[in-house]
C-alpha positions in Angstrom: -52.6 51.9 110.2 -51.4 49.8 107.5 -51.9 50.1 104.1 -50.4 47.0 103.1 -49.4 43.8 104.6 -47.6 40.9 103.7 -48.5 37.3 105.9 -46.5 34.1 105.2 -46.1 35.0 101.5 -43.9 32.0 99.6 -42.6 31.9 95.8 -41.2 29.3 94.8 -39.5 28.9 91.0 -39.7 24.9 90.7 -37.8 23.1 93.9 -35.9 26.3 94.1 -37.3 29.0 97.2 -37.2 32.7 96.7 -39.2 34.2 99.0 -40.2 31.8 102.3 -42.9 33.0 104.7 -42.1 36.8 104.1 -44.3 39.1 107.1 -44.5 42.6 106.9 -46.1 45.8 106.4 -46.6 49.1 105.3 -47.7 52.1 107.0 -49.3 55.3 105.7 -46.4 57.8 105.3 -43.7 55.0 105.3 -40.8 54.9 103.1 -39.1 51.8 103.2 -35.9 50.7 101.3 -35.5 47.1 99.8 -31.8 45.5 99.8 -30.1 42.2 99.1 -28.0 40.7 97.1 -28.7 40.3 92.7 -31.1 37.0 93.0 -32.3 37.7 96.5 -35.6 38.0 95.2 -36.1 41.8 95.7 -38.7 42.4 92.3 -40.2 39.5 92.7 -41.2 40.6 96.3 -42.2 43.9 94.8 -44.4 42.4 91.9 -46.2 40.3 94.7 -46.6 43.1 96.9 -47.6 45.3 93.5 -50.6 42.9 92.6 -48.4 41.9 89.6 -48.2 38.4 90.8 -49.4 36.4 92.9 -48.0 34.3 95.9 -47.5 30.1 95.7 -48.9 30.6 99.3 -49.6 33.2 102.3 -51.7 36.3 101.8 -51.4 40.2 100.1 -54.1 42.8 101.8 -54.3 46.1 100.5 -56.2 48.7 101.8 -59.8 49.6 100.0 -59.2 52.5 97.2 -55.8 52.4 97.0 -53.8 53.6 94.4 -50.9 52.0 93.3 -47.9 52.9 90.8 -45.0 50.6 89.7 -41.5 51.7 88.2 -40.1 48.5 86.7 -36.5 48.4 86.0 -37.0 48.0 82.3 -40.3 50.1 81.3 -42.5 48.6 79.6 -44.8 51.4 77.6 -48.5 51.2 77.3 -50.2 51.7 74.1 -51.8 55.2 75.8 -48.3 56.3 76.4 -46.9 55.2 73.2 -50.0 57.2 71.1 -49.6 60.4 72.5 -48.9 63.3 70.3 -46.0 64.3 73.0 -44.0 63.5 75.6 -45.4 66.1 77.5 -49.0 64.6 77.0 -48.0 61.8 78.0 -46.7 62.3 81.4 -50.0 64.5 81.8 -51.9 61.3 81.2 -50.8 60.2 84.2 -53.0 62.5 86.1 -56.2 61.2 84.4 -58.5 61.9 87.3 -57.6 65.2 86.6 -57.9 65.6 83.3 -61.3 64.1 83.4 -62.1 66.4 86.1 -61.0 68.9 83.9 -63.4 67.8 81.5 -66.3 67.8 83.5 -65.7 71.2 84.9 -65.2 72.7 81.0 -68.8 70.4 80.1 -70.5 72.0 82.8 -69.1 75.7 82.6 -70.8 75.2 78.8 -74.3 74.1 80.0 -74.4 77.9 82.5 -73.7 75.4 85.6 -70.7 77.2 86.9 -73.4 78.9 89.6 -74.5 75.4 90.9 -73.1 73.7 94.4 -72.0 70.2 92.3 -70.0 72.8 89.8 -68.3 74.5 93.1 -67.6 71.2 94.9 -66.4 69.7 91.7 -63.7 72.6 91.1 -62.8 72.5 95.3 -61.8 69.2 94.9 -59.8 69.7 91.3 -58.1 73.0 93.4 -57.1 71.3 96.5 -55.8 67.9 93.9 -53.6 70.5 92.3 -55.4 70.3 88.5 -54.7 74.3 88.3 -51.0 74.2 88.7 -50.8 70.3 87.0 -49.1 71.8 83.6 -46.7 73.6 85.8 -45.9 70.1 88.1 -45.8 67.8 84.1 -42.8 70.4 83.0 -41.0 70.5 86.4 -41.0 66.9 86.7 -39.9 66.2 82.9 -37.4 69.3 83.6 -35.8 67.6 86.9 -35.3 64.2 85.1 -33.8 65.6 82.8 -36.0 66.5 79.5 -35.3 69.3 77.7 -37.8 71.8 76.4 -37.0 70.2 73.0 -37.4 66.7 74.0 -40.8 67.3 75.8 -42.2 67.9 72.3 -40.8 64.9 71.0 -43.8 61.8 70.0 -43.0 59.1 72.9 -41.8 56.6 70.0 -38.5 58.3 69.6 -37.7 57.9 73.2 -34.5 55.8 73.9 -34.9 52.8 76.3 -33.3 55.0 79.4 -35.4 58.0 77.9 -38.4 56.0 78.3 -37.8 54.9 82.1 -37.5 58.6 83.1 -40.6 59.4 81.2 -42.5 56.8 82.9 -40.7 57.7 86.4 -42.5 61.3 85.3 -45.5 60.3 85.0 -45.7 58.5 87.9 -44.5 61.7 89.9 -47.3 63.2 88.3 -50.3 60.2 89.0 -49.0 61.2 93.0 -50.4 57.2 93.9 -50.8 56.2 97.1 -48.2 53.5 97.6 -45.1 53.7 95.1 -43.2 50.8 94.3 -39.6 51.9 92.4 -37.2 49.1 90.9 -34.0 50.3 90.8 -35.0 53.7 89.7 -31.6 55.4 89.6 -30.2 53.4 86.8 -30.8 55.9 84.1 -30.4 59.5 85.8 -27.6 61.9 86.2 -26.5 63.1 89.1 -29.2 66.3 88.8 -32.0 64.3 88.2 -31.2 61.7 91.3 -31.0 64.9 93.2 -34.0 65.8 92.1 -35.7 62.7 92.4 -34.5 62.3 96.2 -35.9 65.6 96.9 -39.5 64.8 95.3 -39.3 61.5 97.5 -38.3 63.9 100.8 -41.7 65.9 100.4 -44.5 63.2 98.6 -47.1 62.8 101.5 -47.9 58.9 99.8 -45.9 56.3 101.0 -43.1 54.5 99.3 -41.0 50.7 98.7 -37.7 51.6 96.3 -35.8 48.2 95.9 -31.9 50.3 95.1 -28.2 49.5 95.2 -27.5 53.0 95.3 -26.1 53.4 99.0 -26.8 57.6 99.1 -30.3 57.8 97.4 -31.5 54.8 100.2 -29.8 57.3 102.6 -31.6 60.2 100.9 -35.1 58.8 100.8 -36.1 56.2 103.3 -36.7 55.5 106.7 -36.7 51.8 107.1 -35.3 49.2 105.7 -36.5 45.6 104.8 -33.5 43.4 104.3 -33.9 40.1 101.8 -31.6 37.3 102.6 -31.5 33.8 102.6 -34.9 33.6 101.4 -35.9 35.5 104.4 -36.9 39.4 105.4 -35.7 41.4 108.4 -37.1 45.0 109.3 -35.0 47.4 110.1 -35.9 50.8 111.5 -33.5 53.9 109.8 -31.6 54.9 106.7 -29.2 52.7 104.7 -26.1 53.7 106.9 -27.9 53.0 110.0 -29.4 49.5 108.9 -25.3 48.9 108.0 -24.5 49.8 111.4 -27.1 47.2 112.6 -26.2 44.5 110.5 -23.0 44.4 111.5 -23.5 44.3 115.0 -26.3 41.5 114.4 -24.0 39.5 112.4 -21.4 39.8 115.1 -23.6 38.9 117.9 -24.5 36.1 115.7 -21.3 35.1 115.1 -20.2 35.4 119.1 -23.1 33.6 120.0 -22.9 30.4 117.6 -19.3 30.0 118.3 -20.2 29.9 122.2 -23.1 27.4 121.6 -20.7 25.6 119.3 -17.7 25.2 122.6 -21.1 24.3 125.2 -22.0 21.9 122.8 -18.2 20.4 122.4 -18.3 20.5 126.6 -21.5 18.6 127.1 -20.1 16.2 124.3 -16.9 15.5 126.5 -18.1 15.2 129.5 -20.7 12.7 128.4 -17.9 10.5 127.3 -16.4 11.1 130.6 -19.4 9.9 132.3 -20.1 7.0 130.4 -16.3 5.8 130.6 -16.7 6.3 134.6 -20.0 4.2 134.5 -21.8 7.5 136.3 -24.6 7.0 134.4 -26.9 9.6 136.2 -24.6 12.5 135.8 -23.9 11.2 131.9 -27.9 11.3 131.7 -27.9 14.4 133.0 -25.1 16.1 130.5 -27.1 14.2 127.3 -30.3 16.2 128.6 -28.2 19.5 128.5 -26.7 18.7 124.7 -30.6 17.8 123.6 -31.4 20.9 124.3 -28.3 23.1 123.2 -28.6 21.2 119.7 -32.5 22.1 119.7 -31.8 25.7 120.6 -28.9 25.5 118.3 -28.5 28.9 115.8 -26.3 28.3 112.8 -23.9 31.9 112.4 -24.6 33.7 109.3 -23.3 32.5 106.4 -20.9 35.0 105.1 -21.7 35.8 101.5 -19.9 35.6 98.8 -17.6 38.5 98.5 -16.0 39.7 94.5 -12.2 39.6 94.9 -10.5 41.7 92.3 -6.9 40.5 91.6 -4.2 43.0 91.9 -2.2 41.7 88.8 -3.3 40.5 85.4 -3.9 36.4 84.7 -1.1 36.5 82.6 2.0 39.2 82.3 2.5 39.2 86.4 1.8 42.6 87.4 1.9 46.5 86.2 4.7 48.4 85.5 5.2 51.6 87.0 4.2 54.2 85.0 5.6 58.1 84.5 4.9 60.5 87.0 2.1 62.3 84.3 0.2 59.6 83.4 -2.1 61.3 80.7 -2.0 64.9 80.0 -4.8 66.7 77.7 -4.1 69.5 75.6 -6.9 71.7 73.3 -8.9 68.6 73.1 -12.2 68.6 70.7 -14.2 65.4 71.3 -17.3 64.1 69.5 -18.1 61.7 66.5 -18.9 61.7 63.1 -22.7 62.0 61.9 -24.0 58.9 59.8 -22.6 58.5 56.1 -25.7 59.9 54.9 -25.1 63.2 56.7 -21.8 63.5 54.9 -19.9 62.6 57.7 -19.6 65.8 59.2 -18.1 65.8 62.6 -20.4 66.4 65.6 -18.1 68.5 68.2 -19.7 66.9 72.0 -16.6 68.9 74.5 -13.7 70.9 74.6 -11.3 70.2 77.1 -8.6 73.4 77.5 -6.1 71.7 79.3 -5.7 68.3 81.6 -3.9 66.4 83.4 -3.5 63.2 85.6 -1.0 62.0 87.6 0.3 58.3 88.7 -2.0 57.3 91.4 -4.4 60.1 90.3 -8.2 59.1 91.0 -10.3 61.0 89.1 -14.0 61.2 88.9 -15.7 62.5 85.7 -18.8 64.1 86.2 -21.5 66.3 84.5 -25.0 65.5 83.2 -26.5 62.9 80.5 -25.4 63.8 77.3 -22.6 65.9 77.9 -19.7 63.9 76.6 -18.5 62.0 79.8 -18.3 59.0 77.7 -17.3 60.1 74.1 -14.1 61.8 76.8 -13.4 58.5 78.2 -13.4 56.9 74.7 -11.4 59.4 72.7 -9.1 58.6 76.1 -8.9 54.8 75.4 -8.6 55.6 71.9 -12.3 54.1 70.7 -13.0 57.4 69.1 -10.1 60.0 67.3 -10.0 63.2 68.2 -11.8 66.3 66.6 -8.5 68.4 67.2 -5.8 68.8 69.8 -3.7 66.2 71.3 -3.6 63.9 74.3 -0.1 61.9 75.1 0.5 59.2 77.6 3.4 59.1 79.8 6.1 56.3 80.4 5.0 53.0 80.8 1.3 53.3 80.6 -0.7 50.1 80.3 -4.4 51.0 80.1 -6.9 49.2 80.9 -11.0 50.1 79.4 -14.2 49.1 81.0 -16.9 50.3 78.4 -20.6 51.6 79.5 -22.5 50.4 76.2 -22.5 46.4 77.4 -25.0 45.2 74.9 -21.5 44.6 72.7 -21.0 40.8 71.8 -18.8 39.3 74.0 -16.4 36.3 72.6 -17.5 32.9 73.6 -20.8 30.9 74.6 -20.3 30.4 77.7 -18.3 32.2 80.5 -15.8 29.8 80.4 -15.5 30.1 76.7 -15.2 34.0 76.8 -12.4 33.9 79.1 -10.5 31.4 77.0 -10.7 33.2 74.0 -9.5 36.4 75.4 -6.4 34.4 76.6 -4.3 31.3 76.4 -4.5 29.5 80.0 -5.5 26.5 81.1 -9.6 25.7 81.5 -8.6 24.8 85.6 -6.6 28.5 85.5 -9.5 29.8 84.1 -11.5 28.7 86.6 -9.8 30.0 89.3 -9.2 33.3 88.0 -13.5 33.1 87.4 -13.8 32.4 91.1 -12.7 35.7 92.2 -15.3 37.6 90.0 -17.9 34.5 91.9 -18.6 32.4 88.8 -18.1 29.2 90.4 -19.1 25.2 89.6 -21.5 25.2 87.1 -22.2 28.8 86.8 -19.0 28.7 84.0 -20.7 27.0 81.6 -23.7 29.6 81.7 -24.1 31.1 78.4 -23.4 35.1 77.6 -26.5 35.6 76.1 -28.1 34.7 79.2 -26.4 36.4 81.5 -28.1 39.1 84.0 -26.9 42.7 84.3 -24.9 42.0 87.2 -23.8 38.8 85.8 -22.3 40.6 82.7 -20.6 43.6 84.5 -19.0 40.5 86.6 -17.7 39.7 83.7 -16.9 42.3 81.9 -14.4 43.3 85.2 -13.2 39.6 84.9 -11.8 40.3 81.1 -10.4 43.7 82.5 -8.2 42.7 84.3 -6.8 39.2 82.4 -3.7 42.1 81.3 -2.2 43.6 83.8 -3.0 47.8 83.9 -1.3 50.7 85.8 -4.2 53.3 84.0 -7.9 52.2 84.7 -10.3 54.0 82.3 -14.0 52.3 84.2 -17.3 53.8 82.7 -19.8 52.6 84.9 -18.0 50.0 86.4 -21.2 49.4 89.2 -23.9 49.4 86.6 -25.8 46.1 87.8 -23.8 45.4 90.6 -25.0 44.8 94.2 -23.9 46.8 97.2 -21.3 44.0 97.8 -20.0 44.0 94.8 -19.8 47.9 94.7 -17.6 47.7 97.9 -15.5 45.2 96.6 -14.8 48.1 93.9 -14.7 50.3 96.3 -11.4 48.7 98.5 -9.5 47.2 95.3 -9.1 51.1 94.1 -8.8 51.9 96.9 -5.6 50.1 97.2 -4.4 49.5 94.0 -1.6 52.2 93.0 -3.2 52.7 89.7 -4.6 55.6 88.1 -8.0 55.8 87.4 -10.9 57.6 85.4 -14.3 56.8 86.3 -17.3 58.1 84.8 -19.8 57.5 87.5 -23.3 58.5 88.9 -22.6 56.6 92.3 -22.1 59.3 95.0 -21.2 57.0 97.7 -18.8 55.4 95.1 -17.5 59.0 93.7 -17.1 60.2 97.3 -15.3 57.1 98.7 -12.9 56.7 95.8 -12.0 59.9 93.8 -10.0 62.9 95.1 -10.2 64.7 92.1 -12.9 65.4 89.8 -13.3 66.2 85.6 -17.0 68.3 85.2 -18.1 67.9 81.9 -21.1 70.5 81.0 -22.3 73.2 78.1 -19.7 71.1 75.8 -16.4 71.9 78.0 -14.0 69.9 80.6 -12.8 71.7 83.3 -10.6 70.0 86.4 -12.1 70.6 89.7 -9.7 70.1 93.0 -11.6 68.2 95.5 -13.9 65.0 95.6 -17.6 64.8 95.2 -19.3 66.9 98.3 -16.0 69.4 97.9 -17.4 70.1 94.0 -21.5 70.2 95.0 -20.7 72.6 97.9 -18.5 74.6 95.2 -21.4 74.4 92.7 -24.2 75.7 95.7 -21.7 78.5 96.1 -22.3 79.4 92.2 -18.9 77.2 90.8 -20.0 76.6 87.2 -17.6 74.9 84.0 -18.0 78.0 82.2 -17.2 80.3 85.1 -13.7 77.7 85.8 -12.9 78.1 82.3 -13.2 82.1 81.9 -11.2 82.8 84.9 -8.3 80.7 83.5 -9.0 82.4 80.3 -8.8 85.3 82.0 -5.1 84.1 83.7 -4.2 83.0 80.1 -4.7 86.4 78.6 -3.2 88.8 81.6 0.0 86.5 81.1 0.0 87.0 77.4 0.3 90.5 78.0 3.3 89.8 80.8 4.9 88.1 78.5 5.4 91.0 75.8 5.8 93.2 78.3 8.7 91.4 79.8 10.0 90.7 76.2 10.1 94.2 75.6 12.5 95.4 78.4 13.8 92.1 79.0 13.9 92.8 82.9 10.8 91.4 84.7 11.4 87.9 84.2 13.3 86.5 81.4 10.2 84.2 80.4 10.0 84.2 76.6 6.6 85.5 75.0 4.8 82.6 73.9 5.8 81.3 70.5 8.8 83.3 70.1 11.6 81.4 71.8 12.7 78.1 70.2 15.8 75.8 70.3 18.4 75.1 68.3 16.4 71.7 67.2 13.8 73.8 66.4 11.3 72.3 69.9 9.2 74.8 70.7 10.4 76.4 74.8 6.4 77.2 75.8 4.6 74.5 77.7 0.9 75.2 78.6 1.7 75.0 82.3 4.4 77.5 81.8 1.9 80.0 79.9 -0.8 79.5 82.5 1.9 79.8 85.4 3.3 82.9 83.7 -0.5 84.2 84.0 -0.9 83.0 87.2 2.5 85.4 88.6 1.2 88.5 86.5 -2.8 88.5 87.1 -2.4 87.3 90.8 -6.1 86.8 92.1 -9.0 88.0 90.2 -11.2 90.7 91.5 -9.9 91.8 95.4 -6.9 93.4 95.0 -5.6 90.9 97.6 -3.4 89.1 96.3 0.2 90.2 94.8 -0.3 91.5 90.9 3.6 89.9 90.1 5.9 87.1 91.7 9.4 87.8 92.2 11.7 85.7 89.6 14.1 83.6 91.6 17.5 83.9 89.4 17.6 81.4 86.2 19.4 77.8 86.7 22.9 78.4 84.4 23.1 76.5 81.2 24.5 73.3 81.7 25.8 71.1 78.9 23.1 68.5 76.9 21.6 65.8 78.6 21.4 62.5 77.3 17.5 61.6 76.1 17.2 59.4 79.3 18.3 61.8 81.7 16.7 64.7 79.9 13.3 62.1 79.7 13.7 61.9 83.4 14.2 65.7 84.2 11.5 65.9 81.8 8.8 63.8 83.9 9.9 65.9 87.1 9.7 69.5 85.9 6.2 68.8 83.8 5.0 66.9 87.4 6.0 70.1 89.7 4.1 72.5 87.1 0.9 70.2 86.8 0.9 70.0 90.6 2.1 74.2 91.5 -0.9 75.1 88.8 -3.7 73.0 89.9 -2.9 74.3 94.0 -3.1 77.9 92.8 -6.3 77.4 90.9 -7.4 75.8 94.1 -6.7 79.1 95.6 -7.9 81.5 93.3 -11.0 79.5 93.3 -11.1 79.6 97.5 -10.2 83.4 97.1 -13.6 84.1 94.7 -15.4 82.6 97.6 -17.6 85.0 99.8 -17.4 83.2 102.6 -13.3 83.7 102.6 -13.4 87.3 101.3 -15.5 87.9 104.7 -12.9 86.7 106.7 -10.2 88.3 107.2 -7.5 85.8 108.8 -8.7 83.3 106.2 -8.4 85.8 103.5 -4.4 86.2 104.6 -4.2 82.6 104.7 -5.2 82.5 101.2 -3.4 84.6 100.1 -0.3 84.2 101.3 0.1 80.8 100.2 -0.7 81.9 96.8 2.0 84.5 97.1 4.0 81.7 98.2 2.8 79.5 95.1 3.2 81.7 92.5 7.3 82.3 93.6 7.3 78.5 93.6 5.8 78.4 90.0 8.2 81.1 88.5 10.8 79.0 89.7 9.7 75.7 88.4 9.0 78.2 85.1 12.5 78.8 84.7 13.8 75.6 85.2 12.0 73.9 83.3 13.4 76.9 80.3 17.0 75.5 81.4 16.1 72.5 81.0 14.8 72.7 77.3 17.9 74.4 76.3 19.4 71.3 77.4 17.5 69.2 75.8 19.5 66.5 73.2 
C-alpha cells in the first residue's frame, strides 16, 4: 500500500523544466535512494514530495496521519530548537508526543488516577512508543553522530553549522516519522557516525527517500532506486551497485538499438530514391510507408553526459618532474595551532605523529574521526600551519600540489573566467579550454564566484589545482559537492596519474577504490596502517586501535634500545652503534629512525608468542669505501632510506598479522608469518648496515 505517490508532477523555474511529469510512489517499509547529476532537480523533487512546495502541475497524495521529517542539506534551526537549555533537550524535543505523554501520565499519577483503565492504556501506549527508554535512545543517537558527553550540554546556539545538521539528523532519529526525507545527509559525518547512521537506517521500521552522492551509504541503506535525468524519473529495483549495473546495460541497449534504427532508417531512405529514380512508384510508396513509421517509432540514444576530465599536466610548466624515491617523510611531529591573541597565544597541540613516511606513487588515505587533526596534518604538510615540534622534509623534486577543505576562502576574480586569469598568464581562449575540462563551458565562464554552487566551487577549486604541474597531491575533501560522475572522474585520473597523494576523505567507495595505504588519526596520534579501507575496519573489528599501533612500536623502540647497549658493550652481536653515540667525522649524526626501529625490530622479534626469532643474524658489514661525491651519495642516499621505509612497514605488517587470533590459531599460517619475518628482519639488518657504510662515506 502506498504511502505516498507522485502523478504527473511538473516544476518549472521560468521557460526552464526541472521536473516533467514525474510518476511514482512509495511503499510502507520502502527505502528508496535518489540520484542524478548536481541540477537534476533531486531537492526540489524532495521538497515537493515533503509538502514544502508545491507542484506547477500534477498531484502529491499522502496517506491520512502521516508523519513526516525532512533533513535539508543546510539546516535550518527552529526557534524551539535554538531556545533550549541543551543540546540534549533539544534532540528530546523531537519526541514531543512523548514528552507530552509523559506529562499526562506525571498529571494523572498526582490526581490518585494511576488505578484507572485511561491511566493504564495511556502508559501501554507510552511503553510500547519507547517513552521509558527515550533518554537512553536521545544520548545514543547524539553519541553515534558524534557528540560528546561535553557537547550534549552545550546551549544549541554554540553549535557550528555541520554541528547543527547532525543535531537536527538526531532529533529526527529520535521523532522515528513515518516517511524520512534525507538531503545529502552524509556531508558532515565521520566515518563512525555514517556507520552509525547506515545501521539506524538498516533497522527503522518507517520508510525512507535519501537523495546522496555517497556510492556505499546508497549501498548500505536502500533498496530501490529512483534515477533523475533529463528532467525525467526511472525506478529501479536494488542497491546503488545494482541500479549501476542496470544503467549500463539500459544505456547500452539504448545505444545498440538507436544506431540500428538509425541504419533502417538510412535503408528505407535509399531505396526510396531507388524507387523513385526507376519510376516504381508502388514499391517507393511502399518504402516511404516503412520510413513514416521508423521516424515515428524513432528513440533518440541517450545522451552521454558530461564527463570532468582532469588534465595530467599543469596549463602552464608542461608536466611534473619525477620526484625522489621518499617523497615526504615525518619525524616526531606535534601538530596543532595557536589559541587567539587573547589567550596568549599558547599553542594548542591537536596530534603527534611518531614517525612517517610516503613514497613516490604512494596513495595514502588519512582517516580518523571529526576533530582529530586530519586536517591541521594535511596543512602543517602543505605548510599552512608550522609545526609544534619535530620535523618533516620533502624529497627531490617535489612539486606539491594543495586542495583545501575550508572553501568558504575568497577566491581571486568575479567570474570564473576572471579567477583563472588571475591565477595565471594565458590567453582568455586558453583559458577556456583548460575550463572545459573541469565542464564550465559557453556562458557558464562568466558566472560569478560568489554564486557559485558547492559543486560548482569544488569544480573550480580542482580547475586552479592543477594550472602548475604537481608530482605530490595533498586533496582534503576533494569530492565535497561533487556528483557521482564527477567523483569517478577523481576516481580514474588518480588512479592513473603517477603522483603521490594524501587525501583526507570520508568517501569509502572513494578511500577503497583509490588508496592502498592508510594514515589513522585518533586520541591526538598518527599511526601508518598497511592496507586500504576494508583491510583497516576489519583490523579495527579485530580490536586494531592508534594507541595499540603506537605502543607495540614503542615497545620495538625500547627492546632495541637495550640491543643496542648490549651490543655496544661486547661489540660482537652486531656492530650497530647505540643510538646517539656514533657520529662522523663531519659531525652527521649515524642513527636514522628506521635503523633504531629496525634494530628493535631484529632484537624484540614478535611480541607476545614466542614464535618468532628473538635476534636476526648480522650479514657481514659492506667495507669502507672512499667518499662519495654529494650526488652519488644523494642518490645512494634516496635508495638505502627507500629499502628501510619499505623492510619496516612489511614487518609491522607482520607483527601486526602475528597479534591476530585468527593466525595464532593456525598453525601453517602462523609458520608462514613467521618465517617471512625471520626472513625480513635478516633483510633489515642488512639494509642497517649498509646504510652505516654508507654514512661513513658520506662527503
Amino acid at each position: 500500500m502506498s504511502i505516498l505517490r507522485l502523478e504527473g508532477v511538473h516544476r518549472e523555474v521560468g521557460t526552464f523544466v526541472i521536473l516533467d511529469s514525474i510518476t511514482a510512489s512509495i511503499a510502507l517499509g520502502d527505502r528508496v535512494g535518489l540520484v542524478g547529476p548536481n541540477g537534476a532537480g533531486k531537492t526540489t523533487l524532495l521538497r515537493i514530495a515533503a509538502g514544502l512546495d508545491e507542484p506547477d502541475a500534477g498531484t502529491v497524495s499522502r496517506k491520512r496521519d502521516l508523519t513526516i521529517g525532512m533533513l535539508a542539506q543546510e539546516a535550518h534551526l527552529d526557534a524551539k530548537f535554538m531556545v533550549a537549555p541543551d543540546v540534549r533537550a533539544a534532540v528530546r524535543h523531537g519526541a514531543s508526543h512523548l514528552e507530552a505523554m509523559a506529562v499526562e501520565l506525571e498529571a494523572l499519577e498526582r490526581a490518585h488516577l494511576s488505578t484507572e483503565p485511561a491511566y493504564e492504556a495511556l502508559q501501554h501506549r507510552f511503553e510500547g512508543l519507547g517513552g521509558y527508554t527515550l533518554d537512553q535512545r536521545v544520548d545514543e543517537a547524539l553519541g553515534g553522530l558524534g557528540f560528546s558527553v561535553a557537547d550534549m550540554s552545550r546551549p544549541p546556539s554554540s553549535l557550528s553549522g555541520g554541528e547543527q545538521t547532525r543535531a537536527t539528523l538526531a532529533r529526527l532519529v529520535i521523532a522515528a516519522p513515518d516517511l524520512l526525507f534525507l538531503d545529502e545527509p552524509t556531508n558532515h559525518l565521520d566515518l563512525g557516525a555514517l556507520e552509525w547512521l547506515e545501521d539506524h537506517l538498516r533497522r527503522r521500521h518507517g520508510s525512507l527517500l535519501v537523495a546522496s552522492h555517497d556510492r556505499a551509504f546508497l549501498d548500505a541503506t536502500v533498496n530501490r532506486i529512483w534515477e533523475l535525468r533529463d528532467r525525467k524519473l526511472t525506478v529501479f529495483r536494488g542497491d546503488y551497485s545494482s541500479y549501476h549495473r542496470q544503467r549500463e546495460e539500459r544505456d547500452a541497449f539504448a545505444a545498440k538499438s538507436a544506431d540500428t534504427q538509425e541504419q533502417q532508417i538510412a535503408r528505407e531512405r535509399e531505396l526510396v530514391q531507388t524507387y523513385r529514380s526507376h519510376r516504381k512508384m508502388a514499391k517507393m510508396h511502399e518504402h516511404e510507408a516503412r520510413l513514416e513509421r521508423l521516424l515515428a517509432g524513432k528513440q533518440d540514444a541517450p545522451k552521454s553526459s558530461r564527463k570532468l576530465r582532469l588534465p595530467g599536466s599543469g596549463l602552464v610548466g608542461g608536466g611534473p618532474v619525477r620526484s625522489g624515491e621518499i617523497v615526504i617523510r615525518i619525524e616526531d611531529l606535534s601538530v596543532g595551532y595557536l589559541r587567539a591573541l587573547g589567550a596568549h597565544g599558547d599553542p594548542v597541540l591537536v596530534a603527534n605523529a611518531p614517525f612517517l613516511a610516503a613514497r613516490r606513487g604512494d596513495r595514502i588515505g588519512i582517516v580518523g574521526p571529526n576533530g582529530a587533526g586530519k586536517t591541521t596534518l594535511l596543512r602543517t604538510i602543505a605548510g599552512e600551519l608550522p609545526p609544534l615540534d619535530g620535523a618533516i622534509s620533502f624529497g627531490h623534486g617535489v612539486q606539491l600540489g594543495y586542495l583545501a577543505q575550508l572553501r568558504a576562502a575568497a577566491i581571486p576574480g568575479a567570474t570564473v573566467l576572471d579567477a583563472l586569469l588571475e591565477s595565471v598568464p594565458v590567453t582568455p581562449g586558453e583559458a577556456r579550454g583548460y575550463l572545459a575540462r573541469f565542464l564550465f563551458r559557453g556562458e557558464d565562464v562568466f558566472k560569478e564566484v560568489r554564486l557559485l554552487s558547492g559543486g560548482e566551487r569544488s569544480r573550480l577549486e580542482l580547475a586552479l589545482l592543477g594550472v602548475m604541474p604537481s608530482n605530490v597531491y595533498l586533496l582534503d575533501e576533494p569530492t565535497n559537492h561533487l556528483d557521482v560522475v564527477a567523483r569517478e572522474a577523481i576516481e580514474t585520473f588518480l588512479l592513473e596519474t603517477p603522483a603521490t597523494m594524501l587525501v583526507v576523505s570520508h568517501d569509502r567507495r572513494f578511500l577503497d577504490t583509490v588508496c592502498e595505504r592508510l594514515w589513522v588519526v585518533d586520541g591526538g596520534a598518527v599511526a601508518p596502517f598497511d592496507g586500504g579501507y576494508r583491510a583497516w575496519r576489519a583490523a579495527v573489528a579485530d580490536g586494531w586501535t592508534v594507541a595499540s599501533a603506537l605502543e607495540q612500536e614503542a615497545r620495538r623502540l625500547h627492546g632495541g634500545a637495550r640491543a643496542a647497549r648490549s651490543a655496544s658493550v661486547d661489540g660482537k652481536a652486531s656492530g650497530l652503534p647505540a643510538a646517539g653515540a656514533a657520529r662522523s667525522k663531519g659531525g652527521r649524526s649515524a642513527t636514522h629512525p628506521a635503523v633504531t626501529a629496525g634494530a628493535a625490530g631484529a632484537a624484540a622479534g614478535s611480541s607476545g608468542n614466542g614464535a618468532a626469532p628473538e635476534a636476526s643474524p648480522r650479514l657481514a658489514r659492506p667495507p669502507r669505501g672512499p667518499k662519495l661525491s654529494k650526488d652519488a651519495y644523494r642518490r645512494q642516499r634516496e635508495l638505502a632510506d627507500a629499502e628501510l621505509t619499505r623492510l619496516n612497514l612489511r614487518r609491522n605488517h607482520l607483527e601486526l598479522e602475528l597479534s591476530r587470533p585468527a593466525v595464532q590459531s593456525n598453525f601453517i599460517e602462523l609458520r608462514r608469518v613467521t618465517s617471512e619475518l625471520a626472513d625480513v628482519n635478516v633483510a633489515l639488518a642488512s639494509a642497517e648496515d649498509a646504510w652505516l657504510a654508507l654514512e661513513e662515506r658520506a662527503p
